[in-house]
C-alpha positions in Angstrom: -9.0 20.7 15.9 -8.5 21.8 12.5 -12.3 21.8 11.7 -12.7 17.6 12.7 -15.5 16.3 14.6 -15.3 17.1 18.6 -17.4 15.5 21.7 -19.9 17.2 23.0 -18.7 18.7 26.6 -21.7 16.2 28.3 -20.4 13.3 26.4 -16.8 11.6 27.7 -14.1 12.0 24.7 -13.4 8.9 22.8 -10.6 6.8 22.9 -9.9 7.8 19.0 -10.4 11.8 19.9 -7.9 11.2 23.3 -5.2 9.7 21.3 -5.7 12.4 18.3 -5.5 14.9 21.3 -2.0 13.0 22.4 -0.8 13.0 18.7 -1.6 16.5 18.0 0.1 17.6 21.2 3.4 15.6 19.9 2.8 16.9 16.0 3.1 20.6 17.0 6.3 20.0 19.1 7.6 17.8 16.1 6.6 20.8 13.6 9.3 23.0 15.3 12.4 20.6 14.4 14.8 21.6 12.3 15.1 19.5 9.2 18.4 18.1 9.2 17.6 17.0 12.6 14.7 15.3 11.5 16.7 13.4 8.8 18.6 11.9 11.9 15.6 11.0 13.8 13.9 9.2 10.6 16.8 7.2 10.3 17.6 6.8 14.1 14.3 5.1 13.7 15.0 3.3 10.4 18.3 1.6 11.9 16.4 0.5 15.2 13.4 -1.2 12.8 15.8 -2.7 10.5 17.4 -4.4 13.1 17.3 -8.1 11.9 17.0 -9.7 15.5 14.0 -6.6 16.0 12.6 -7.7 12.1 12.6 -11.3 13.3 10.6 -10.9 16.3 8.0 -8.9 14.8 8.0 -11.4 11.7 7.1 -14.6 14.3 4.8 -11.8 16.2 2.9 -11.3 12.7 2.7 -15.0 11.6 1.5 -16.0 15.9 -0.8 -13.8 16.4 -2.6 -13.7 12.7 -2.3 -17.2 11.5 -0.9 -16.4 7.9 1.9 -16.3 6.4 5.8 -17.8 7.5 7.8 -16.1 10.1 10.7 -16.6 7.5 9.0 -15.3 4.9 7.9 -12.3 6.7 10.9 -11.6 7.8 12.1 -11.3 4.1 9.1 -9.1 3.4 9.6 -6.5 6.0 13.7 -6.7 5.8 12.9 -5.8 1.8 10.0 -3.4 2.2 12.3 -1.4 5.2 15.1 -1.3 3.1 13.4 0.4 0.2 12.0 2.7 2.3 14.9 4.1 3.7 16.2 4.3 0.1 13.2 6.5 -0.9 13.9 8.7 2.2 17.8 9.5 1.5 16.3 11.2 -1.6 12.7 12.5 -0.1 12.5 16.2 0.6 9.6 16.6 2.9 10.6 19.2 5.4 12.1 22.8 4.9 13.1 24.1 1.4 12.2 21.6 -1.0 12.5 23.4 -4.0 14.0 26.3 -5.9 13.5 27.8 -9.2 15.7 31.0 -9.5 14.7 31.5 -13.4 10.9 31.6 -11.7 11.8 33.1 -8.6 9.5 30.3 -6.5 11.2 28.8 -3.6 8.8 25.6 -2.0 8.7 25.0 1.4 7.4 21.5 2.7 5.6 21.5 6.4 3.6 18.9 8.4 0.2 18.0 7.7 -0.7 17.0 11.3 -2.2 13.8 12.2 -2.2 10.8 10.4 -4.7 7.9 10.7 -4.2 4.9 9.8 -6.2 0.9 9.7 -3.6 -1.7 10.0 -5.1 -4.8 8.1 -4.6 -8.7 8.9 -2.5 -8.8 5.6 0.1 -5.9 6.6 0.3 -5.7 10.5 4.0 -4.4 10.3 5.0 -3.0 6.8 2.0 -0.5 7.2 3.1 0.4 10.9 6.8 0.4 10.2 6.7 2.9 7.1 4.1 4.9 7.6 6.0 5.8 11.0 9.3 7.0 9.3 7.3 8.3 6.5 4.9 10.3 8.7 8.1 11.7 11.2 10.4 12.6 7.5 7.0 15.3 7.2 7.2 15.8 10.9 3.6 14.3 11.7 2.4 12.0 14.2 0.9 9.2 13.3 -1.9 7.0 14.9 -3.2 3.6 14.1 -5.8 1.5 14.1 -5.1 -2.2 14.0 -7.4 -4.8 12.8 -8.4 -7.3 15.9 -6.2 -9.7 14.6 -3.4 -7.3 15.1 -3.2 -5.6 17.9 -0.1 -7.2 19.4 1.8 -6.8 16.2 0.9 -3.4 16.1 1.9 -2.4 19.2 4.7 -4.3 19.3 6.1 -1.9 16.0 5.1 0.9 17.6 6.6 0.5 21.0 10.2 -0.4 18.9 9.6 3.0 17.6 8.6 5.0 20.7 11.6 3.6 21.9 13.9 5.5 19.5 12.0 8.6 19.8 12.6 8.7 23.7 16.3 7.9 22.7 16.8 10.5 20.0 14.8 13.2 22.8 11.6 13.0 20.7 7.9 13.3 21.6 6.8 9.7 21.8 3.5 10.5 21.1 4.5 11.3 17.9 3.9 7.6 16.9 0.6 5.9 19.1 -1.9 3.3 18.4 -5.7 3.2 19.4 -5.7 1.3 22.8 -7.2 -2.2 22.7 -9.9 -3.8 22.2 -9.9 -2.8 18.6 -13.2 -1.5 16.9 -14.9 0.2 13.8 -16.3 3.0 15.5 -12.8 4.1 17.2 -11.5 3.4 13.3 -14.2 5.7 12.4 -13.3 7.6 14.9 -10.0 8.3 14.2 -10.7 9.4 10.8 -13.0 11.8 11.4 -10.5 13.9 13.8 -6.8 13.4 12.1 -5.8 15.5 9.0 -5.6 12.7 6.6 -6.2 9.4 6.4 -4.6 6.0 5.3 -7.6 3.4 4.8 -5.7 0.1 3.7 -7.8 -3.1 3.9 -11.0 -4.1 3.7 -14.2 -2.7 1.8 -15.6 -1.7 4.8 -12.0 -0.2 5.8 -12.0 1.4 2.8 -15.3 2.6 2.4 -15.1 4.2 6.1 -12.1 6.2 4.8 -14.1 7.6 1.6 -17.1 8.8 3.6 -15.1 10.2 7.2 -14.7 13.5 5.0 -11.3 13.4 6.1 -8.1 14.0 2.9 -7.7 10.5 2.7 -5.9 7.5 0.6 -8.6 4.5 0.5 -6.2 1.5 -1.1 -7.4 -1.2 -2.7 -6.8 -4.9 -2.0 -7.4 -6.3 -5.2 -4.2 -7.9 -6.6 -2.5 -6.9 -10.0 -3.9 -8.0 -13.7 -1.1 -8.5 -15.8 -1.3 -8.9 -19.9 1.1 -11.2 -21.5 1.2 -11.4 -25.6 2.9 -13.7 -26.0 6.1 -12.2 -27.1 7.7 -13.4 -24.1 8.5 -17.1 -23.8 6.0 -18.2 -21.0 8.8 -19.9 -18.8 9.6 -16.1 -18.4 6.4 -14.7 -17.8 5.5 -17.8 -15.5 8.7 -17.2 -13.1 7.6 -13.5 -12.7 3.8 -14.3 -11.8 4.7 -17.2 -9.6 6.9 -14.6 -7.6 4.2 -12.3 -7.1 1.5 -15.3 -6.5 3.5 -16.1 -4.1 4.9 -13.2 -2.2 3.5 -13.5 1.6 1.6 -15.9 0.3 -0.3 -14.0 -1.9 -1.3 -11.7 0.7 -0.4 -8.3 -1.0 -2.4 -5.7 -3.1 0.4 -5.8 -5.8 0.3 -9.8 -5.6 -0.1 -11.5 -9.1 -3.8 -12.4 -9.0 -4.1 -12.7 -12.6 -2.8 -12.9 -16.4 -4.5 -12.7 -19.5 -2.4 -13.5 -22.4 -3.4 -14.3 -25.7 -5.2 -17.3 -26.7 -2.6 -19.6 -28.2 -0.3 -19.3 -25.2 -2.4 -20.5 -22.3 -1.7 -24.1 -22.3 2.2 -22.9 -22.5 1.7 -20.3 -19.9 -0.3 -23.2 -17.5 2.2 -26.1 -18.0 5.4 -22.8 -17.8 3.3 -22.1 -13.9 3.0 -26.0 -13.2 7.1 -25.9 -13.3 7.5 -23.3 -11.6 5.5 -25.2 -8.6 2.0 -23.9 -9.1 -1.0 -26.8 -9.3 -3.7 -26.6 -11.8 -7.0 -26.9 -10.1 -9.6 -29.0 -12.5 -13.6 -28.3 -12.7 -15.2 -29.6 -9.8 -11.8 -28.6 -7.5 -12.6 -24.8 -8.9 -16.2 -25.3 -7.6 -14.8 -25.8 -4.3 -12.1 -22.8 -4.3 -15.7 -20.8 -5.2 -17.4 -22.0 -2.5 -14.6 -21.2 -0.7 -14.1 -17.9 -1.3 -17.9 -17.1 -1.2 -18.2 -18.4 2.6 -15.3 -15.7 3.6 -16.8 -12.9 1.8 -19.2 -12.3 4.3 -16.7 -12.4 7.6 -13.3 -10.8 7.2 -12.0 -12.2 10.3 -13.4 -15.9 9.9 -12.0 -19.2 10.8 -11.7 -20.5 7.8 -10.5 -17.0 5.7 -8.3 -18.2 3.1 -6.1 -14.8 2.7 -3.1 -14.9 3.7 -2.7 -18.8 4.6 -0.3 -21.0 3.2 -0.6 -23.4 -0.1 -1.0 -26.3 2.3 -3.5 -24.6 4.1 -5.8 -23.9 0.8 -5.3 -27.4 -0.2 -6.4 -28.9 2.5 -9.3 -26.8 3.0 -10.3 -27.6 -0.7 -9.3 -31.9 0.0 -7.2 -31.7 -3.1 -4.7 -34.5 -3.9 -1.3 -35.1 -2.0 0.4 -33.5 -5.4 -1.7 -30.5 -4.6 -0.1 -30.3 -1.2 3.5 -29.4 -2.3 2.5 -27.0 -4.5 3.8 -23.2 -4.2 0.1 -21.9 -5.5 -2.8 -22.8 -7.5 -3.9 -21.8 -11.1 -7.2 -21.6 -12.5 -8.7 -21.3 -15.7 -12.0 -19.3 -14.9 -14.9 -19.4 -16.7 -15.3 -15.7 -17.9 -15.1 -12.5 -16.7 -17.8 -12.6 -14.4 -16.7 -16.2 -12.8 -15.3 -15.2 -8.9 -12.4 -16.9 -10.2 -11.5 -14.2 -12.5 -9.0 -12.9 -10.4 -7.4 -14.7 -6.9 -6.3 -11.6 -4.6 -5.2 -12.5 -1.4 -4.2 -16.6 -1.5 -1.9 -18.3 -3.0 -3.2 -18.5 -6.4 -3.2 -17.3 -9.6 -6.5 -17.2 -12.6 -5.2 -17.3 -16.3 -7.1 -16.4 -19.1 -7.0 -16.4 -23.0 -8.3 -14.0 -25.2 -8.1 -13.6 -29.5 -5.1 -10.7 -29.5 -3.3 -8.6 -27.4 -6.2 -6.0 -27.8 -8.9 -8.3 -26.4 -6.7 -9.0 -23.3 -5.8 -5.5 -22.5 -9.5 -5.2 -22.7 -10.3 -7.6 -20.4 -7.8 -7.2 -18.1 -9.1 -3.2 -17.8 -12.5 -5.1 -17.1 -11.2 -7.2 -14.4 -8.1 -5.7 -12.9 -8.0 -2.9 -10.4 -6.4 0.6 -11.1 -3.7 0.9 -8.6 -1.5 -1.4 -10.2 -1.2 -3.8 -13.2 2.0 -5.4 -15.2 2.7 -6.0 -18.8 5.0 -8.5 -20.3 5.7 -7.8 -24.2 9.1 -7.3 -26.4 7.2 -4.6 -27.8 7.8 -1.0 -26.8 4.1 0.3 -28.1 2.1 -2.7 -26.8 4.0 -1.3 -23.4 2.7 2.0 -24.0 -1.1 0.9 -24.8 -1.1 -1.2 -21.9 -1.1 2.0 -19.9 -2.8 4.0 -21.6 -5.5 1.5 -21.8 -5.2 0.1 -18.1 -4.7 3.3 -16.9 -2.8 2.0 -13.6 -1.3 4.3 -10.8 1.8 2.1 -11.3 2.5 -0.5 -14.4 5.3 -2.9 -14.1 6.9 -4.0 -17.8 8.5 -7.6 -17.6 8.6 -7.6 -13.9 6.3 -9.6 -11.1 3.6 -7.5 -10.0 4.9 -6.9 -6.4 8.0 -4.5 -8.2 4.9 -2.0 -8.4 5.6 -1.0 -4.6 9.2 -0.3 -5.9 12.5 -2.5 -6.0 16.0 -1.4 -6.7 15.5 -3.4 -9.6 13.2 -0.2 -11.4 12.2 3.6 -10.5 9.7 3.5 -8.6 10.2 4.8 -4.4 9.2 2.3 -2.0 5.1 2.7 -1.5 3.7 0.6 1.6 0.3 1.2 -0.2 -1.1 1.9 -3.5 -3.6 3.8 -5.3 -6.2 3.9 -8.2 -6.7 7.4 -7.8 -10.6 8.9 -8.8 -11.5 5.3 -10.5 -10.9 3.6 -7.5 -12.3 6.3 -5.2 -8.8 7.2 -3.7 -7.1 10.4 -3.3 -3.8 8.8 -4.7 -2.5 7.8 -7.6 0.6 5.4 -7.7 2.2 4.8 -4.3 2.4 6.3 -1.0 5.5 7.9 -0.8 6.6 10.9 2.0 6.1 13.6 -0.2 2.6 13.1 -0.2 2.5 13.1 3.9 3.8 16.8 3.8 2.0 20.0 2.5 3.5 22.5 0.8 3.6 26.3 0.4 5.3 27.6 -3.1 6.7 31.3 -2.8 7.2 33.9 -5.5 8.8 37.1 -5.6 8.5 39.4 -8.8 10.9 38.4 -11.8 10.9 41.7 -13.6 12.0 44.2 -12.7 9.3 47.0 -11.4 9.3 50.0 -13.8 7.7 52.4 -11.8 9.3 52.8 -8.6 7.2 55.8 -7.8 4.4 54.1 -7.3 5.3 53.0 -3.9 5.4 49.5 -4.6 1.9 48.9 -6.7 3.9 48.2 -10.2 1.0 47.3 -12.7 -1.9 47.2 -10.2 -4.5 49.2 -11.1 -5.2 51.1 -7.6 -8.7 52.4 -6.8 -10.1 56.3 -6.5 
């Protein structure tokens, strides 16, 4: 049980602490594989996910069953997302001898952690299942999820594909499992309480369950990237790269642009640079509606009329804005401050811009407003590169790049992350991206480096040795 909350033997187990049970049962048997074996297992897996016929079902599965998004687009998403992850996992070492340091004398040794539980939100019902599976079998755990109501089907459909390729390659199928439906909170709860560590990706109240289960645990946050522009970079530039990450999904990603603060002089550039690139700028009184808006979802998650995820069309029609408003790619908004709700547009289609007297006062604000797991800079400038980080203080900060690069691209370092973190700001036991390493433990061995000059001593070399 590894010290996690049990039933009482008058009470009947849980559905959570049955399929924990399951997953354990599978993790042990998974612990005793060889390593290059499980190398051909994770990709076994990898191949059968990144088939595009098996991507495109689960892409039209996504977009029926949650009502966001494009099945064409979503198919692009997950073909990309899968295709960086099993990049990172050619170079991962998260099982066997990881590491060896002869000058030291340390050799590290990567194991299994256990069980892994993890919330499937509305905005990732398949990049979250599909990674976290070949990055929870490369550390040789099991993995168990917990979708969001909106995504049970999706869910399981992911993790039937890959229960499918475990019976094939002659591993434990419980080695990947899902709660059984109906979804709810308490089973989420649950779950975290009884695995070994904990992915809490979604909402506050997601994310807020994963901070107080007392579980290891990476609680994500949802709230778009912050970039800072100043102004050195011609705003047709900068305005390309934030309409890419406005739009990704349609908006629907925590490393989506959902805001820029550049420097004062630029923002009627930057707005008319976003207008070309397809975005529509929303006036006074259509702002008051996007507020109103966004303040009737905050309450309900999984309401009618929630705006995340749903296409341009969709928000402009919900906010009766003109017919040039309905072939736009996004919106844009000046807000009104800091404060305004407007300040920064996570999860839709949209993107705020602000102004500010220097690139000092922007960084500022942008610290003020912007979340810690991720943020971009655009600049010519080296140094203004290098205080935008140390001032932001991201987990992962993008330079000249839309924000989505943050979760990795071929275009820049960084592995593939299905989720990111803020580390101790944000309340999260990670910092940067999710990335296998951090799904295995590891055990670092030393042996003596000098040589023992008292033999005699039958082993005890400088210890001091009591009467």
């Amino acid at each position: 049980t590894n010290g996690r909350s049990e039933t009482s033997a008058a009470d009947p187990p849980s559905r959570a602490a049955r399929a924990v049970t399951a997953a354990r049962t599978a993790a042990d048997e998974l612990a005793d594989w060889d390593p290059d074996d499980v190398d051909a297992l994770v990709r076994s897996v990898g191949e059968r996910l990144a088939d595009s016929e098996t991507v495109s079902r689960i892409a039209r599965s996504a977009a029926n069953e949650t009502g966001r998004g494009h099945p064409g687009t979503k198919a692009e998403k997950i073909a990309t997302m899968l295709d960086a992850a099993r990049r990172t996992l050619r170079n991962a070492s998260t099982a066997g001898v990881v590491d060896r340091d002869g000058a030291a004398g340390t050799v590290t040794v990567a194991g299994p952690t256990g069980v892994v539980g993890a919330a499937v939100p509305a905005t990732h019902p398949v990049v979250i299942p599909a990674v976290l599976s070949l990055y929870g079998l490369a550390a040789r755990n099991a993995v168990v999820f917990a979708p969001s109501p909106s995504t049970v089907e999706t869910c399981d459909v992911v993790v039937e594909t890959v229960r499918r390729a475990l019976a094939d390659a002659g591993a434990p199928t419980g080695a990947v499992s899902m709660l059984p439906a109906p979804a709810a909170k308490p089973e989420t709860d649950a779950l975290f309480e009884r695995a070994d560590f904990v992915v809490a990706a979604g909402s506050e109240a997601t994310v807020a369950a994963g901070q107080r289960c007392g579980t290891p645990n990476v609680a994500t946050s949802a709230d778009g990237v912050v970039s800072v522009a100043d102004g050195s970079v011609p705003a047709e530039a900068v305005a390309t790269r934030v309409a890419v990450g406005a739009t990704y999904d349609f908006g629907a990603h925590p490393a989506g642009d959902a805001a820029v603060v550049t420097v004062s002089p630029a923002v009627d550039q930057l707005c008319a640079a976003l207008e070309a690139e397809g975005g529509y700028v929303l006036d006074a009184a259509e702002r008051d509606r996007l507020r109103a808006l966004l303040d009737e979802d905050e309450a309900d998650e999984n309401a009618e009329a929630d705006p995340r995820g749903n296409s341009p069309r969709w928000l402009a029609a919900a906010l009766d804005l003109p017919s040039a408003a309905r072939e736009a790619a996004f919106l844009v908004a000046e807000p009104d401050g800091a404060a305004d709700p407007l300040a920064t547009l996570p999860g839709i289609p949209a993107v705020a811009v602000h102004g500010r007297s220097g690139f000092d006062a922007a960084t500022a604000l942008a610290a003020e407003i912007g979340s810690r797991h991720a943020a971009a800079v655009h600049t010519t400038q080296q140094r203004r590169a290098r205080r935008a980080a140390e001032r932001l203080a991201p987990g992962r900060l993008v330079v000249n790049q839309p924000g989505i690069a943050a979760t990795g691209a071929r275009s820049n370092g960084f592995e593939a992350a299905p989720v990111l973190g803020g580390g101790a700001a944000e309340g999260s036991q990670l910092r940067g991206g999710l990335t296998p390493d951090r799904l295995a433990q590891t055990a670092t061995v030393a042996a003596t480096s000098i040589a023992d000059e008292a033999s005699h001593r039958n082993g005890a070399g400088d210890t001091l040795r009591g009467p």
